[in-house]
N, C-alpha and C positions, 0 to 999 in steps of 0.2 A: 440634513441627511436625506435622502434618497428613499422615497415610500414605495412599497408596491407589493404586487399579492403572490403569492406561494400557496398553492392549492385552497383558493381563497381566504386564506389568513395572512391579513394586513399586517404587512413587518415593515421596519424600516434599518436602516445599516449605516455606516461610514462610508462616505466616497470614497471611492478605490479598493473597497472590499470586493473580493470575487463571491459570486453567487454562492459558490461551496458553501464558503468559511459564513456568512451570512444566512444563510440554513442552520448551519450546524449551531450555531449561535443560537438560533431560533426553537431548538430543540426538533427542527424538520432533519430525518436522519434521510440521509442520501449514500449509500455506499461507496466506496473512498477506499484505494490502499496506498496514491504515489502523492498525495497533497500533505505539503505542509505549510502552516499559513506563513512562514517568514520566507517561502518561498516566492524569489522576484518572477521566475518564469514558470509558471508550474509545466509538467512536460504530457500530463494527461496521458501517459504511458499504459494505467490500467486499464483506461476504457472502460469506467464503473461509475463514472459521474453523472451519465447522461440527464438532460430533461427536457423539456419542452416548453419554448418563448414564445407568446405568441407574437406571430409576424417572422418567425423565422419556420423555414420550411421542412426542418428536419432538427432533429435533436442534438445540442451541443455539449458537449464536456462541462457542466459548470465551476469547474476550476480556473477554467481559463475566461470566464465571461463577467464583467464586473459590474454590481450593481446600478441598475437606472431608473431613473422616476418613470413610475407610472408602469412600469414591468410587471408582465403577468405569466406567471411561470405555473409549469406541471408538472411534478415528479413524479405521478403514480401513474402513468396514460398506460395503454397496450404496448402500445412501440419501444415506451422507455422501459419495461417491464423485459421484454423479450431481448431486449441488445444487454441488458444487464444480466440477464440469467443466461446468454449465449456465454457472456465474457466469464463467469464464472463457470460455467463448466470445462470452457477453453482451460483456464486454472485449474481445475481440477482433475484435466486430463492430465496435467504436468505437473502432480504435485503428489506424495506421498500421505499419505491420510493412516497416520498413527498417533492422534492423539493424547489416549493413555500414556504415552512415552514422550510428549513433547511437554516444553516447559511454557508453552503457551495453551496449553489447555485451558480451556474457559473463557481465557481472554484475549484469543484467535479472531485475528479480523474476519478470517476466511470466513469460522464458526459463526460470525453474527451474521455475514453476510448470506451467509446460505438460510439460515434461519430466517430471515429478513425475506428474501425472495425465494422461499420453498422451493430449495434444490436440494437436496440431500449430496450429503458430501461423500457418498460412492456412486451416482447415479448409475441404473441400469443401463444396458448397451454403451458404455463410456470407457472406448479405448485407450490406454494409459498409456504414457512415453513418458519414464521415468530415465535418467540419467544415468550411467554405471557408479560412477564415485557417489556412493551415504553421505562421507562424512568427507570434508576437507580440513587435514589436522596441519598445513603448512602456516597459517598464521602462529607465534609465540605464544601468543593469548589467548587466540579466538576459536572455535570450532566454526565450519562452516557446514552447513544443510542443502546443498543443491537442489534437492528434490523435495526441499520447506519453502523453498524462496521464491518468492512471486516477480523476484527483479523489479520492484517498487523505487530502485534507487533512496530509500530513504536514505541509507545508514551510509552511503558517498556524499552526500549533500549534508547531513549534521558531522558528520568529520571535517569537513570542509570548513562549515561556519563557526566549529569551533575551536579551530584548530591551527585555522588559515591555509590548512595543505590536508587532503585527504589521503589516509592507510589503505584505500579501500576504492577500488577503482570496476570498469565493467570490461569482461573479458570475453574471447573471441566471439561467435555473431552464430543468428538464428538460433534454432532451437540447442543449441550447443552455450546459449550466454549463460556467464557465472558474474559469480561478485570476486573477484581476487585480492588477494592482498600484491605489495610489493616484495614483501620477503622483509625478513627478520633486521637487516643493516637498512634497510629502505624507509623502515617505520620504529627505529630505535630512536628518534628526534620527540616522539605522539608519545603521552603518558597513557601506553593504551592497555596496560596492568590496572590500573585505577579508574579508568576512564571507562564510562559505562553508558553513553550514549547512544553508538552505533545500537548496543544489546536492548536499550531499551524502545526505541524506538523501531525496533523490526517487528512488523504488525501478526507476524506469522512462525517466530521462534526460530529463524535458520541460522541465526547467530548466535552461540552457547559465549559464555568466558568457560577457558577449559575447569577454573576452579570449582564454579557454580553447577555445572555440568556435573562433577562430583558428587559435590551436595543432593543433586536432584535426585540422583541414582540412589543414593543409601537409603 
C-alpha cells in the first residue's frame, strides 16, 4: 500500500483510494459535502476539498487525486484555508440559516464546517440570494429545502445506486439549480415511502420525508 505524509503524519492507504477518503480514514478531517467513497467519478462540485501536493503548483480537490508513494500533502496552508472559507461563504450566501427549525441541526455539514474554518454562519457584510419557493411540496413523499441545499448531488447518486434509476434528478441552470423530482407516475416504480436514503444522506437537511417532518414539528 501506498505510504506518504499528510501534515507530517505518516499514513498509509489502498491503492486507488482518493486522497479524501484516505484522510478521512486517517481521522485528518478535510471539509467535504459532494464526496462519496463508492463514488467512481467524484464531480468536486463543492470546492471544499482543496489541499496542497507538493510538486503541484496550486491546490487540487482531493477527491479527485488518488493516493501515491511517497506524497506529501498539506491541508492547513494559507491558500488552502482561504479558497475553503471563500467556498463556504459563497454557500452561505445561498443558503437559509435556520437552524433551530431544521432537522439537521447539530449534525449540519455546513455547521461543522463553519466551526472548522471560523466562519460564522451569518457572516457580517454577506449579501444573501435566497430562492422565492421555502419549500417544494411536489414530490409524494418528499419535502424539498431549495434555500437548505447545497446541490451536493448526493441524494441523485444514492437513488441511483440503489435503485438502478434515480427519483431525483438536477433542474434548470446557475443560480436558479434545484434537485427535482420526476413527478408522482415517474417515481411510483422507487419504494420511496420506505426508502430513506436520499434523506439520510443530505448533509444539510433540504430533504424532509413529509411524515418525519410531522414528527419534528410536534
Amino acid at each position: 500500500m501506498p505510504k506518504f505524509l499528510v501534515d507530517n503524519k505518516k499514513i498509509e492507504a489502498k491503492k486507488g483510494t482518493t486522497l479524501l477518503q484516505a484522510c478521512l480514514d486517517n481521522d485528518i478531517y478535510i471539509p467535504n459535502l459532494c464526496f462519496i467513497e463508492s463514488m467512481d467519478d467524484p464531480s468536486a462540485s463543492c470546492r471544499m476539498c482543496f489541499v496542497e501536493i507538493e510538486g503541484k503548483e496550486k491546490p487540487v480537490t482531493s477527491c479527485t487525486v488518488l493516493v501515491g508513494e511517497d506524497m506529501v500533502v498539506k491541508t492547513d496552508t494559507l491558500a488552502v484555508r482561504q479558497l475553503q472559507q471563500t467556498a463556504l461563504r459563497f454557500l452561505l450566501s445561498v443558503h437559509h440559516v435556520d437552524c433551530k427549525n431544521c432537522q439537521a441541526n447539530k449534525k449540519c455539514e455546513l455547521q461543522r464546517m463553519a466551526k472548522f474554518l471560523e466562519v460564522g454562519l451569518k457572516p457580517k457584510h454577506l449579501e444573501r440570494y435566497l430562492k422565492e419557493t421555502e419549500i417544494d411540496h411536489d414530490h409524494p413523499f418528499l419535502d424539498y429545502y431549495p434555500n437548505r441545499c447545497v446541490l451536493c448531488g448526493k441524494c441523485v447518486h444514492i437513488c441511483r445506486k440503489q435503485h438502478g434509476q434515480s427519483g431525483l434528478t438536477f433542474a434548470k441552470r446557475g443560480f436558479d439549480t434545484v434537485i427535482s423530482s420526476y413527478g408522482e407516475k415517474d417515481v411510483s416504480s422507487l419504494p420511496c415511502e420506505k426508502c430513506v436514503y436520499c434523506v439520510e444522506i443530505c448533509p444539510v437537511g433540504a430533504l424532509i420525508l413529509k411524515e418525519s417532518k410531522e414528527e419534528f414539528q410536534k
